[in-house]
TIGU-22160 format. One line per 3 residues: their letters; for each residue x, y, z of C-alpha. Coordinates in Angstrom, 1 decimal. Layout:
% TIGU-22160
A	X,Y,Z  ...
END
This chain:
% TIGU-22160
XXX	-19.4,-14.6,89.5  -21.4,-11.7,89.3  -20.0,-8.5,91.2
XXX	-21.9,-5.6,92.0  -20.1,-1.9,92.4  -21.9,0.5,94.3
XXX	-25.1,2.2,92.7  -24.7,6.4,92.5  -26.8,8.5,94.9
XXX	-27.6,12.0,95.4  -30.9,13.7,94.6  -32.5,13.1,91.5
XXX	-33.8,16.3,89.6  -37.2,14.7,87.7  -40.4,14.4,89.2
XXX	-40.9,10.5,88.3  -42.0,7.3,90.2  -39.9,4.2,90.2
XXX	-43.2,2.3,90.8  -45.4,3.8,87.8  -43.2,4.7,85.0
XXX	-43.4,2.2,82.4  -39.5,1.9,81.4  -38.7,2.1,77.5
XXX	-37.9,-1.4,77.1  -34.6,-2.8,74.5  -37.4,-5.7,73.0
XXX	-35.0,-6.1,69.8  -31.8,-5.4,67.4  -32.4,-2.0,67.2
XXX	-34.5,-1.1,70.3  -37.8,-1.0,68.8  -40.2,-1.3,65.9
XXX	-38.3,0.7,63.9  -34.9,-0.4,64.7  -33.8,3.7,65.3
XXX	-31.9,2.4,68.4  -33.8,5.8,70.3  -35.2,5.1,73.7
XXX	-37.0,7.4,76.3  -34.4,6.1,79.3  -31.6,8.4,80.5
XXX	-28.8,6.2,80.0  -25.4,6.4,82.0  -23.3,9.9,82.1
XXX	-20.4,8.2,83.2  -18.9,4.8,83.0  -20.0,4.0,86.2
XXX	-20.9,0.3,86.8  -23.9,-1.2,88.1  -22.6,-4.8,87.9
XXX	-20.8,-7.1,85.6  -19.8,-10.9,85.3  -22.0,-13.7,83.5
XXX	-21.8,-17.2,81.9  -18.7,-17.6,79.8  -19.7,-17.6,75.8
XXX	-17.4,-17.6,73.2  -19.6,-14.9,70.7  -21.2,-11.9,72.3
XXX	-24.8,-11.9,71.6  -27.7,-9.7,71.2  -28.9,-8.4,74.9
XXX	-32.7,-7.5,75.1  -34.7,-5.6,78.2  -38.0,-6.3,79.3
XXX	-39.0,-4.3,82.7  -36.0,-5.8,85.3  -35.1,-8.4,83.4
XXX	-32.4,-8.6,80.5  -32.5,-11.6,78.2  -29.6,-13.0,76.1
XXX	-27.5,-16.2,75.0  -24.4,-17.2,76.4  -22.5,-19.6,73.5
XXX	-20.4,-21.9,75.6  -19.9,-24.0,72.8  -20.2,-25.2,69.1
XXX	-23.9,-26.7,67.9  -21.6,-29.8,67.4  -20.4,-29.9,70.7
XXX	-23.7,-31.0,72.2  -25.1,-31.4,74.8  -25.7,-28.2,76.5
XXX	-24.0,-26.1,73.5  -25.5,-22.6,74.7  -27.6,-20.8,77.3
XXX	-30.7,-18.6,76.8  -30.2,-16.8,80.5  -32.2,-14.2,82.2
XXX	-30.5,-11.7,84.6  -32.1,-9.6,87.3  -31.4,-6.2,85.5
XXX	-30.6,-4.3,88.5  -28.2,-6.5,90.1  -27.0,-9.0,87.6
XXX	-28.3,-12.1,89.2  -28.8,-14.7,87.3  -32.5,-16.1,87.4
XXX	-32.1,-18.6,84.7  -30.5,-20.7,82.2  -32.5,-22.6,79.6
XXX	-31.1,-25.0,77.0  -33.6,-25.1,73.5  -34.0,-28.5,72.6
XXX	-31.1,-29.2,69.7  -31.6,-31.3,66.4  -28.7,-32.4,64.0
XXX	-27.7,-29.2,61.9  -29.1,-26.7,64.3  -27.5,-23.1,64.9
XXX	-26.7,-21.7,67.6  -29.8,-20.0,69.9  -30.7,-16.3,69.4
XXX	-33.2,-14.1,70.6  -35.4,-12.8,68.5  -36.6,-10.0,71.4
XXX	-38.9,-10.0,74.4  -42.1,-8.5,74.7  -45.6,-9.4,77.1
XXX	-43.6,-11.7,79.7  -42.3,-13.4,76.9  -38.9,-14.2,75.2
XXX	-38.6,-15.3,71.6  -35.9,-17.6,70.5  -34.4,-19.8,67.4
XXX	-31.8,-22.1,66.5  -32.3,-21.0,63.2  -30.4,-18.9,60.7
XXX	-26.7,-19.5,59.9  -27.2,-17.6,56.4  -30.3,-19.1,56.2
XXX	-29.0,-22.5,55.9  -31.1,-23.5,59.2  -34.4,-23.6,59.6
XXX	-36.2,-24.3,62.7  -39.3,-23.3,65.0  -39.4,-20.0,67.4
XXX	-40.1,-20.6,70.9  -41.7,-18.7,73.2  -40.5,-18.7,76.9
XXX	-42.0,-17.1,79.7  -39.7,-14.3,80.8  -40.1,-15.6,84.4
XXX	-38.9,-18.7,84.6  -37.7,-19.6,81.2  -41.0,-22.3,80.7
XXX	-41.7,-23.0,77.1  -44.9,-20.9,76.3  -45.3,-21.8,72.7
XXX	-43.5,-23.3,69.7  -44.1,-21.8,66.5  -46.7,-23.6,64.0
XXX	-43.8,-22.9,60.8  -40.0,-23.6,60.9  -38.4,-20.2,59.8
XXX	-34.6,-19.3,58.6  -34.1,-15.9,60.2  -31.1,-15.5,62.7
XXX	-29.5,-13.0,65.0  -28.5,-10.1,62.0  -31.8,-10.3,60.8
XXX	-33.2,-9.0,64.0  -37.6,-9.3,64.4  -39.3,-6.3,65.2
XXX	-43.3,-6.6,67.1  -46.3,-5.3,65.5  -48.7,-3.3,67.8
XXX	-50.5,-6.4,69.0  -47.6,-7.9,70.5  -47.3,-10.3,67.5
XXX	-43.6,-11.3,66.0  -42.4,-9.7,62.1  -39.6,-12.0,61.5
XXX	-37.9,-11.2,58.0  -35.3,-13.9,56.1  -33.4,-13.9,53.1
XXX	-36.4,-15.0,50.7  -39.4,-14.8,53.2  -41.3,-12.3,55.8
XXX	-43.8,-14.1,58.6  -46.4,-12.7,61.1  -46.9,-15.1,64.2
XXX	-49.5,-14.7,66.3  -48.2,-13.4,69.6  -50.7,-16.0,71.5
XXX	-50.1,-19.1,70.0  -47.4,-19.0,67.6  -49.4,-19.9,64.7
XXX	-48.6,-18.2,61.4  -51.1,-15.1,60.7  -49.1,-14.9,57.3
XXX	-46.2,-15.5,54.9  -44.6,-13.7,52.2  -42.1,-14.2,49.5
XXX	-39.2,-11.3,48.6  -35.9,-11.3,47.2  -32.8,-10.5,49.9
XXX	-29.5,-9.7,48.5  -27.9,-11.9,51.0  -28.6,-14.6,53.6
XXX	-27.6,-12.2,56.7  -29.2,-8.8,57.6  -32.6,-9.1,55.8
XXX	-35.0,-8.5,58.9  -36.8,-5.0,58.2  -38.9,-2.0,60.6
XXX	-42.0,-1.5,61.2  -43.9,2.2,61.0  -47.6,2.3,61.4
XXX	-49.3,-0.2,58.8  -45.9,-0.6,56.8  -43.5,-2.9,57.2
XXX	-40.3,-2.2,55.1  -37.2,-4.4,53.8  -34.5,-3.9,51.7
XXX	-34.9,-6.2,48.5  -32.4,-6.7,45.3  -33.6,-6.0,41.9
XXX	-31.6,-6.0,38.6  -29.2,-2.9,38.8  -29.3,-2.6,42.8
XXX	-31.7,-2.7,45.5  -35.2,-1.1,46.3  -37.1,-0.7,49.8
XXX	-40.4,-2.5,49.4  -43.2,-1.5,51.7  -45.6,-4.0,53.0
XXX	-49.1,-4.4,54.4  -48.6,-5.2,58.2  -51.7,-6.8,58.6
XXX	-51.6,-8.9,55.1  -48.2,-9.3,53.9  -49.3,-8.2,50.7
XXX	-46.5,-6.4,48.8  -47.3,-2.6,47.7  -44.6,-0.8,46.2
XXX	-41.3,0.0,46.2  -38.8,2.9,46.4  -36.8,4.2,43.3
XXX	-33.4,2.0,42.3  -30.5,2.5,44.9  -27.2,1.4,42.4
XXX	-24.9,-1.8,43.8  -24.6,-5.4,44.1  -24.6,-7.0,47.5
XXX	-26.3,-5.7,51.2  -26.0,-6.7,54.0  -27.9,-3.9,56.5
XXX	-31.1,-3.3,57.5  -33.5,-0.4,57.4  -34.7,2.0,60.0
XXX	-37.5,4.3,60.3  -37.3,7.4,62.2  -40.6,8.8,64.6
XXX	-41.8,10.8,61.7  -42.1,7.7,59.2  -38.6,8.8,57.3
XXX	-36.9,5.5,56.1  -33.3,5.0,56.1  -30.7,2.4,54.5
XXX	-27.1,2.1,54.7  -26.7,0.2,51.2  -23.0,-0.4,50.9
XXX	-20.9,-2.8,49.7  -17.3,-1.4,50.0  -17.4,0.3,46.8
XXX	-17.1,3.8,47.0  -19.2,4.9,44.1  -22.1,3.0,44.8
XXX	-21.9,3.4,48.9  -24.7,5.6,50.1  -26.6,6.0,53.2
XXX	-30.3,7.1,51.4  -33.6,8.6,53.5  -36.4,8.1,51.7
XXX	-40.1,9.4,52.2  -43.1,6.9,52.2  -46.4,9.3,50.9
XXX	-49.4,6.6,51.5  -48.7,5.7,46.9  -45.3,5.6,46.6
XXX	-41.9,6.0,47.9  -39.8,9.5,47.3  -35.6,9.2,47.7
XXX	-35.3,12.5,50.3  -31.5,12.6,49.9  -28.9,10.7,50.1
XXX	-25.1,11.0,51.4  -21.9,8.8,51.0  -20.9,6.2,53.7
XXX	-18.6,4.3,55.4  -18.8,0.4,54.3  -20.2,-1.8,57.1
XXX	-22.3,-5.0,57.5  -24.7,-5.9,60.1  -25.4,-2.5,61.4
XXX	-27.7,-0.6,63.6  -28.0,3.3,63.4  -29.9,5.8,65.8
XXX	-32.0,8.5,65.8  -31.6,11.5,68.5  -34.8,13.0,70.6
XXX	-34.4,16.0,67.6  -34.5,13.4,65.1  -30.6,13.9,64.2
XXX	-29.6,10.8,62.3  -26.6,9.1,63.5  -24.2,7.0,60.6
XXX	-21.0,6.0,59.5  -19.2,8.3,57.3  -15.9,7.5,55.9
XXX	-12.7,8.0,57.9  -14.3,6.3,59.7  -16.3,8.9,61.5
XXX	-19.3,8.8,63.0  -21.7,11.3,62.1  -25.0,13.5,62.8
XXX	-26.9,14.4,60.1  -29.8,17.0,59.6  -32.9,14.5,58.9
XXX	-33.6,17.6,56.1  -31.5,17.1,53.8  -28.7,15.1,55.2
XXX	-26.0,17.1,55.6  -23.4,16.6,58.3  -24.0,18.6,61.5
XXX	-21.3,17.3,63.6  -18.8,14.0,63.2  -16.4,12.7,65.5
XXX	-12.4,12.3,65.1  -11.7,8.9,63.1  -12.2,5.7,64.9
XXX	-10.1,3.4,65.2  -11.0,-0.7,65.0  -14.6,-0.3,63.0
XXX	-16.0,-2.7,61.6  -19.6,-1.9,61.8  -22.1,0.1,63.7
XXX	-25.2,-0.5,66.9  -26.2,2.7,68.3  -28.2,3.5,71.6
XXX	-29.4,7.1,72.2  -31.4,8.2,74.9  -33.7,10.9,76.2
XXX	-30.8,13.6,76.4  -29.7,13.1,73.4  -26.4,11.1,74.5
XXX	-25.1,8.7,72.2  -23.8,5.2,73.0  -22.0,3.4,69.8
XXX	-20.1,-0.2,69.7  -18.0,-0.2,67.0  -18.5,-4.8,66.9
XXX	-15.2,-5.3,66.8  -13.2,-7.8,67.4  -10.3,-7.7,69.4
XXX	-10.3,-4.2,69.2  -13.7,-3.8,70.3  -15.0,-1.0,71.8
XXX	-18.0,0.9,73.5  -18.0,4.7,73.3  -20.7,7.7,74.8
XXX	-20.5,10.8,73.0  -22.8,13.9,73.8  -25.7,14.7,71.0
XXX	-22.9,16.8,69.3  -20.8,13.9,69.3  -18.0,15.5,72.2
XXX	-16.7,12.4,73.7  -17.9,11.9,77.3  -16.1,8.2,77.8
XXX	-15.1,4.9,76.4  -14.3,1.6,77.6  -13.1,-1.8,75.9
XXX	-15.0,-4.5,75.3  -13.6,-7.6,73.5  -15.5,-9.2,70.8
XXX	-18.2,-6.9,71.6  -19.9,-8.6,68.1  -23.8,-7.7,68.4
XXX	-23.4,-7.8,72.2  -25.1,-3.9,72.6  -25.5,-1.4,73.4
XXX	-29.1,-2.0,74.9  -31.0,0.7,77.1  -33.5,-1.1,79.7
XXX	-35.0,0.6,83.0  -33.6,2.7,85.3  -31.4,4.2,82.3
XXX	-29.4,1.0,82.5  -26.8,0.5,79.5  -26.2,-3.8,78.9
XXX	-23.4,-4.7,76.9  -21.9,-8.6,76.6  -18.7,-9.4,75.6
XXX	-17.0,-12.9,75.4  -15.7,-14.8,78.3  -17.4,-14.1,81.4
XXX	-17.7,-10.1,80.2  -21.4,-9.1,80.6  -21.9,-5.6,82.2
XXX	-24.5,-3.0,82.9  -23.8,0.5,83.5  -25.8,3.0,85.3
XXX	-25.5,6.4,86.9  -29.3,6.3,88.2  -30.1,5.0,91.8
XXX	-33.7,3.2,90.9  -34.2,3.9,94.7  -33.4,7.3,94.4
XXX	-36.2,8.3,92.7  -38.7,9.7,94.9  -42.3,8.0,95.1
XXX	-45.2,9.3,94.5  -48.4,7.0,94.0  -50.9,7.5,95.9
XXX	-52.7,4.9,98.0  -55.0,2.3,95.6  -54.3,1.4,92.3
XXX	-52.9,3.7,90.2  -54.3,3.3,86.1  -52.2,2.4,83.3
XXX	-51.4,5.6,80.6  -50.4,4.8,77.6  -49.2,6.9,74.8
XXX	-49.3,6.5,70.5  -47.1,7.4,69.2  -43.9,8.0,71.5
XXX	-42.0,9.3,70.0  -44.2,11.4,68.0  -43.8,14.6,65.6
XXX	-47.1,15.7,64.5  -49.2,14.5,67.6  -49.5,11.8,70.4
XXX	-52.5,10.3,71.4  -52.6,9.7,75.8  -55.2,6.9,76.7
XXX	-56.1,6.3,80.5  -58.9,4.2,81.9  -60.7,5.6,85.5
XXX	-61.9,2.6,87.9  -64.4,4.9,88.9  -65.7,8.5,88.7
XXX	-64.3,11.4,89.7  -61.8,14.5,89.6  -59.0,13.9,86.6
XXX	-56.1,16.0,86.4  -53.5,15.2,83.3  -50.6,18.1,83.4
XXX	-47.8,18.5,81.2  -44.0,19.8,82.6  -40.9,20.4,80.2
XXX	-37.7,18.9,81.7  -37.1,22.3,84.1  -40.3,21.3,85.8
XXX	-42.3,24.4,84.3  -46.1,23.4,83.6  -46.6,23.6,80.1
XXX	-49.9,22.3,79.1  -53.5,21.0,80.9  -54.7,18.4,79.4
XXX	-57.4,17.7,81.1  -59.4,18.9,84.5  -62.6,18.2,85.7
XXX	-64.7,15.0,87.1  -64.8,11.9,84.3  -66.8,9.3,84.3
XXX	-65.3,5.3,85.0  -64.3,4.0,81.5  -61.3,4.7,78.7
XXX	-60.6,8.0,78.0  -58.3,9.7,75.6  -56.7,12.8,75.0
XXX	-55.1,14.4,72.2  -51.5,16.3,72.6  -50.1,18.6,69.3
XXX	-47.0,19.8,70.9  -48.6,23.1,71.9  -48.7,24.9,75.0
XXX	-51.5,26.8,76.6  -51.2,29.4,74.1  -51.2,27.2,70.8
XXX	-48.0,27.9,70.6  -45.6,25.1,69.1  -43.2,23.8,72.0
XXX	-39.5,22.5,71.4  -38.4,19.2,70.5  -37.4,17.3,73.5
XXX	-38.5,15.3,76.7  -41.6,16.4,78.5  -43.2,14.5,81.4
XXX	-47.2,13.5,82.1  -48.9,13.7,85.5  -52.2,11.8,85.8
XXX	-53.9,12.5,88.9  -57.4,10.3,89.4  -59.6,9.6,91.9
XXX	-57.8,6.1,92.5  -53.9,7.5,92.2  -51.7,9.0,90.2
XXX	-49.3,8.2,87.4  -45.9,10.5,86.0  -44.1,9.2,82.8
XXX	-42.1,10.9,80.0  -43.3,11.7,76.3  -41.1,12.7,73.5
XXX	-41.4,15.2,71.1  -39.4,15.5,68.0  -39.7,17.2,64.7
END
C-alpha cells in the first residue's frame, strides 16, 4: 500500500518554473553518461518523506527517473519459480502510485529482469546477465504504459552491475564481460559490436565522455582503461598498467573528461583508486591514492568537482581532483560493503553503503558533516537515485520503496508566459571550460537570455536584441560582464522570447 506523508511548504528561494525546467533525470547506475553519480537536482535536506510502500521483492534493484516517472524491478520470486517471477513497475514519482507492472516474456535459463536505464519515453530492460551466463534480447517499453516498443536485433550478456550508459543520440552502450554494443535507440538494431577482455563476469559496463567510451579491461600483470571510438567501436588505446588480479568496478568520468577507477581486490598493496587524464593520443595516470576494497560500486563527483571514494577504515572520503589528496573524510562506517553515491546541486552527498542487513542510506554535507541517516535493509543497488523535484528514490526488500523530498513541486512559483515556451538546451552541463546554450524562436522578435548566481544577482547577458525564427546558439565561458572568471557552482538561465519564457539551472565546475 503506498502511503503518502505530507509534502514540505514554505517559500521557495529560486526563481524556477515547475512547468519549464527540464529536471536532471537518474537514466542509469550512476546517474548519467559518465556514471559520476552528480545531478543538477537539489535533493532532500532532511529525511523528510514524500511517500513510500511498493511491490514486495526479495532483491532491491536499480531505481531510474525519467521526468515523473521512476522505473524499477520488483523480484517477487526466483526465475524458476515461473510464472510471474518479477515485475518491471513504473511509479508516479511524486506520489508513489503505481502506473504499471509488466512481466518480460521468460525462456528456460533466464535471469532475473533489470533495467538497463530510461531515456526518450522509453525504458530498457533484460533478463540477461547472471555473470554473463545469460544471454537474451533488450526490450524497449514505452515509459507510459509499459507497451513493448522494440526488442533488440542481438541477444547480449550484460546485467544489473554492469549498468548501460546513452550516447548523445539517445542510443544504448551496453558493456559485458568480453563484448561492448551500440543499439540504435529507434529500432534496436545493432549499430556495432566489439570484443575486449573483462576481468570478471560482473561490473564490466563502462562511461561515456564526448567521443570516448571507456572500460576497464585485464591484461597480463593487471588491468588497463581502454578508450573507444563511440561512433565505431574501434579500440584506440589504452592507459598505462594498474598492478592486480581480479575487478570488479566500473569507471567514471568526471565533467572535465578526468577518468577514474577503483581497481581493488582486497589486497592492500595492489588497492588503488587511480585518475587518469585522456590527451586526444594517449592516456596519462594523474595520481593515484589507496582504497577501501569494494565490488560493484558507484562514486560521485561534487558541483566543485571533489571526488567522492572509499578509503580504508572504512571512511568515506573527498578528494582534491588535483592531485588526490584527501580534503575531508568521514568517521568509520560501520556495515560497508560497497559504495553508490548521489550528489546534487549543493554539493550534499547521499551514499548507500549496499549492505545487507545492515544496510544503510546516509546524507552528509559537501564536507562530509553528517546531516542524517536512515536504514534501509538489503538496500543492494536499490539507490540512491535523484529524479525531479529534488526527489531521492531508494528500494529496499519487502514492500520498502521510498522517495524523500523536502521540495513542494507546487511551491515553486510559475512563471511561463502565455504561448509556447521553446526548449533550451545546454552541452555540456556540467561543464568546465565552456557550455554551449541552444534555443530555437517560433518566430521573430525581442530575445533576452540572462544569467543569475544562486543569490539571484545578474551575472552575465547573453544575449538581447530582436532574432530572427530559427536555432540559435550562444556560447557561455564562465565569465561575467567583465571577463572575469566566475566561481564554481550552480547558476540559473532566463530565456525571455517573443512566444514565452524558459528558467533552468547550469553548472559550472572546475
Amino acid at each position: 500500500m503506498i502511503r503518502l506523508a505530507g509534502l514540505l511548504g514554505g517559500i521557495v528561494l529560486m526563481i524556477l518554473t515547475a512547468a519549464t525546467v527540464s529536471a536532471t533525470d537518474w537514466m542509469n547506475s550512476g546517474g548519467n553518461e559518465g556514471r559520476n553519480g552528480f545531478t543538477t537536482e537539489v535533493g532532500p535536506a532532511s529525511a523528510e518523506l514524500a511517500w513510500s510502500g511498493a511491490r514486495n521483492s526479495l532483491i532491491a534493484w536499480l531505481p531510474v527517473t525519467e521526468g515523473d516517472r521512476v522505473f524499477t524491478v520488483r523480484q517477487a520470486k526466483w526465475p524458476y519459480q515461473q510464472p510471474d517471477d518479477a515485475y518491471v513497475v513504473a511509479h508516479d514519482l511524486m506520489t508513489g502510485e503505481e502506473l504499471w507492472a509488466v512481466v518480460l516474456p521468460y525462456e528456460s535459463g533466464d535471469w532475473t529482469p533489470w533495467i538497463a536505464g530510461a531515456r526518450d519515453g522509453k525504458v530498457y530492460c533484460s533478463r540477461s546477465g547472471n555473470g554473463a551466463s545469460v544471454s537474451s534480447r533488450i526490450y524497449a517499453l514505452d515509459g507510459v504504459d509499459g507497451s513493448t516498443v522494440w526488442i533488440s536485433e542481438d541477444v547480449q550478456d550484460a546485467g544489473p552491475y554492469d549498468g548501460t550508459v546513452f550516447a548523445p543520440d539517445g542510443d544504448l552502450i551496453v558493456g559485458s564481460f568480453q563484448d561492448i554494443w551500440r543499439i540504435d535507440a529507434a529500432d534496436g538494431s545493432t549499430v556495432w559490436h566489439a570484443n575486449r577482455v573483462g576481468s570478471v563476469s560482473s561490473s564490466c559496463g563502462g562511461a561515456l565522455h564526448g567521443d570516448a567510451f571507456y572500460v576497464a579491461d585485464a591484461v597480463s600483470g593487471g588491468h588497463v582503461i581502454v578508450r573507444y571510438d563511440l561512433a565505431t567501436g574501434a579500440r584506440m588505446y589504452q592507459s598505462p598498467l594498474m598492478p592486480g588480479f581480479t575487478l570488479q568496478n566500473t569507471p567514471m568520468v568526471g565533467p572535465d573528461g578526468t577518468i577514474y577507477l577503483c581497481r581493488v581486490q582486497n589486497n592492500p598493496s595492489v588497492d588503488f583508486f587511480y585518475a587518469f587524464t585522456d590527451t586526444g593520443t594517449e592516456l596519462v595516470e594523474k595520481w593515484n591514492l589507496a582504497s577501501f576494497w569494494c565490488t560493484t560500486a558507484e562514486f560521485g563527483i561534487g558541483p566543485d568537482g571533489s571526488v567522492y571514494m572509499l578509503v580504508p577504515g572504512p571512511r568515506l572520503a573527498r578528494l582534491n581532483p588535483d592531485d588526490g589528496s584527501i580534503v575531508n573524510q568521514t568517521e568509520i562506517l560501520s556495515g560497508v560493503t560497497s559504495a553508490h553515491i548521489a550528489v546534487d546541486a549543493d554539493g550534499k552527498v547521499f551514499y548507500s553503503n549496499s549492505a545487507f542487513e545492515t544496510g544503510r542510506l546516509y546524507a552528509f554535507d559537501a564536507d562530509l558533516a553528517p546531516r542524517w541517516d536512515a536504514a534501509v535493509r538489503n538496500i543492494n543497488i536499490g539507490g540512491p537515485a535523484i529524479g525531479a523535484h529534488g526527489t531521492l528514490v531508494v528500494c529496499g526488500i519487502g514492500a520498502d520503496m521510498r522517495a524523500y523530498r523536502t521540495q513542494d513541486p507546487g511551491d515553486v512559483a510559475e512563471l511561463v508566459l502565455p504561448g509556447a515556451a521553446p526548449a533550451l538546451r545546454i552541452g555540456p552541463n556540467p561543464f568546465c571550460d565552456s557550455a554551449t546554450l541552444r534555443f530555437r524562436l517560433n518566430r521573430d522578435g525581442a530575445t533576452r537570455l540572462l544569467l543569475y548566481d544562486a543569490g539571484g544577482r545578474l551575472v552575465r547577458t547573453l544575449a538581447e536584441g530582436d532574432r530572427a525564427a530559427g536555432e540559435h546558439a550562444v556560447q557561455w565561458e564562465g565569465r561575467d560582464e567583465s571577463g572575469v572568471r566566475l566561481p564554481s557552482g550552480v547558476y540559473y538561465y532566463r530565456l525571455d522570447v517573443p512566444d514565452g519564457r524558459v528558467t533552468g539551472r547550469i553548472l559550472m565546475t572546475r
